[in-house]
C-alpha positions as a Markdown table, in Angstrom:
| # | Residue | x | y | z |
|---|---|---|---|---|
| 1 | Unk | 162.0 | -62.8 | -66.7 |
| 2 | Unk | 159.7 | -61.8 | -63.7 |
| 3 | Unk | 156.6 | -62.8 | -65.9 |
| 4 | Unk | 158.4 | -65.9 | -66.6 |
| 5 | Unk | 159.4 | -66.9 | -63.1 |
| 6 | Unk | 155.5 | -66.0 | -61.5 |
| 7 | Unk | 154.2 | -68.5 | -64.4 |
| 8 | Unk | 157.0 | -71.0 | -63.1 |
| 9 | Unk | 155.8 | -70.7 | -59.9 |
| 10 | Unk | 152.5 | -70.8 | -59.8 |
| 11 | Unk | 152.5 | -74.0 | -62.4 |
| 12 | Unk | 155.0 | -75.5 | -59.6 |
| 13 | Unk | 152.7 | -74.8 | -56.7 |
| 14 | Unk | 149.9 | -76.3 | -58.4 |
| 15 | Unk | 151.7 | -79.4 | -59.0 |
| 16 | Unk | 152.5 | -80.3 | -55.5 |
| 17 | Unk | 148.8 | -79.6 | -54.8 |
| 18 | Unk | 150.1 | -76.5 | -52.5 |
| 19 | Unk | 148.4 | -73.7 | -55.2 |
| 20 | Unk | 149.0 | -70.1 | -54.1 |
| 21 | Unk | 145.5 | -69.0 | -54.1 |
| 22 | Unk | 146.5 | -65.4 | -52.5 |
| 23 | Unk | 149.3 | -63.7 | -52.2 |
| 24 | Unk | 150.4 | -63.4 | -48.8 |
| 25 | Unk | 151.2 | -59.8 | -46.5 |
| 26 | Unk | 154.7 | -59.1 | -44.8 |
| 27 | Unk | 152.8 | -56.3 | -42.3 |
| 28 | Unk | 150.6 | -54.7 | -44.5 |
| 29 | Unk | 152.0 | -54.9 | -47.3 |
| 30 | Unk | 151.3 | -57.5 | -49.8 |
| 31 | Unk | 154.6 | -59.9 | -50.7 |
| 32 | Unk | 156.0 | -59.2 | -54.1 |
| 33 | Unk | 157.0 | -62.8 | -55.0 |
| 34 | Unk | 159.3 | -61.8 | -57.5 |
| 35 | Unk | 161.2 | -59.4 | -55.2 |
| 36 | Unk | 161.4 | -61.7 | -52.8 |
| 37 | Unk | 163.6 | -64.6 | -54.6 |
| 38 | Unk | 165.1 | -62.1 | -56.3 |
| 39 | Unk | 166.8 | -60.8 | -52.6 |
| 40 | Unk | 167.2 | -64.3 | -51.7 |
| 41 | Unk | 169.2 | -65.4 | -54.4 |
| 42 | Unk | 171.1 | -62.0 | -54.0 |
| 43 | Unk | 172.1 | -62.9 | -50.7 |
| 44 | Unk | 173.3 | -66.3 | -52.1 |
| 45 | Unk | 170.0 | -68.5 | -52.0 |
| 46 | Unk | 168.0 | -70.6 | -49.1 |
| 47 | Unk | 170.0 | -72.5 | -47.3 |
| 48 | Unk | 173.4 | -70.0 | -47.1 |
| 49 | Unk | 170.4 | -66.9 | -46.0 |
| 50 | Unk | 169.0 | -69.7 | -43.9 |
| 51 | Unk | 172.8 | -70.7 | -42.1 |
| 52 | Unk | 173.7 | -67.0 | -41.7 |
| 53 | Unk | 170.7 | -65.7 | -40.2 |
| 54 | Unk | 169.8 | -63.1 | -43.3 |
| 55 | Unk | 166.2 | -62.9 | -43.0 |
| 56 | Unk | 166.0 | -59.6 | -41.4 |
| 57 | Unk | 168.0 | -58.7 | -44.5 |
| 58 | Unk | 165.6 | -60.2 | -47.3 |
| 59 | Unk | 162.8 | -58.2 | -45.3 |
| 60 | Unk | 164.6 | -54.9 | -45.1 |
| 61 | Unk | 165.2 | -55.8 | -49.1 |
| 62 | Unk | 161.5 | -55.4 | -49.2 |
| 63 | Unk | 161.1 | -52.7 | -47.5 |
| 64 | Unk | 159.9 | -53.6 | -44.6 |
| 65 | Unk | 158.5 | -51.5 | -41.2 |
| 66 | Unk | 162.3 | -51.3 | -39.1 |
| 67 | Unk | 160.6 | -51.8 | -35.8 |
| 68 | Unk | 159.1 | -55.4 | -36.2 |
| 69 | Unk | 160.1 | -58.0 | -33.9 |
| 70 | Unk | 159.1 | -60.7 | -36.1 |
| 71 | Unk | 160.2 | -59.9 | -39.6 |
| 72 | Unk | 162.9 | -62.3 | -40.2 |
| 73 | Unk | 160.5 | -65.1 | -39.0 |
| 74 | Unk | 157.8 | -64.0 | -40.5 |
| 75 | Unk | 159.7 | -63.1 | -44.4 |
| 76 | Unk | 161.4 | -67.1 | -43.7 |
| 77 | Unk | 158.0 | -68.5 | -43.5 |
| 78 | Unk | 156.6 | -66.8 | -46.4 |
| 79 | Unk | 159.3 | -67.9 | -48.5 |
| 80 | Unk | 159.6 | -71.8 | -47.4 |
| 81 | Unk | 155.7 | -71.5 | -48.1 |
C-alpha cells in the first residue's frame, strides 16, 4: 500500500510538472511522505486538518521536536507542496 501510494505520488507530481526531486526535512528529520498522509487522512483529510487548526497534530504524529514554534506551518507547507 505504502509502495503503491509513493509510486502514485511521484507519477502525479511529475504530471503537473511539480516532480519531487528531494524529499524535504521537518527540522532535521527527513519527511516520511507516507506517514505524513497517512496522519492527515487520520485526522479526517486537508481541508477538515486545515479548518480545525490540526497541524501541530500531524507534526507531533511525526514525531516531531515539542519546542518548535513553527511546526504546524512548516508540516502544512510540506504537505500542500
Amino acid at each position: 500500500e505504502e509502495e503503491a501510494f509513493l509510486v502514485s505520488l511521484y507519477k502525479f507530481m511529475k504530471e503537473r510538472r511539480t516532480p519531487i526531486e528531494r524529499i524535504p526535512h521537518l527540522g532535521f528529520k527527513q519527511i516520511n511522505l507516507w506517514k505524513i498522509y497517512k496522519a492527515v487522512e487520520k485526522l479526517g483529510a486537508y481541508e477538515l486538518v486545515t479548518g480545525r487548526r490540526l497541524w501541530k497534530n500531524v507534526y507531533d504524529e511525526l514525531g516531531g521536536s515539542p519546542g518548535s514554534t513553527s511546526a504546524a506551518t512548516c508540516t502544512r507547507r510540506h504537505y500542500e507542496r
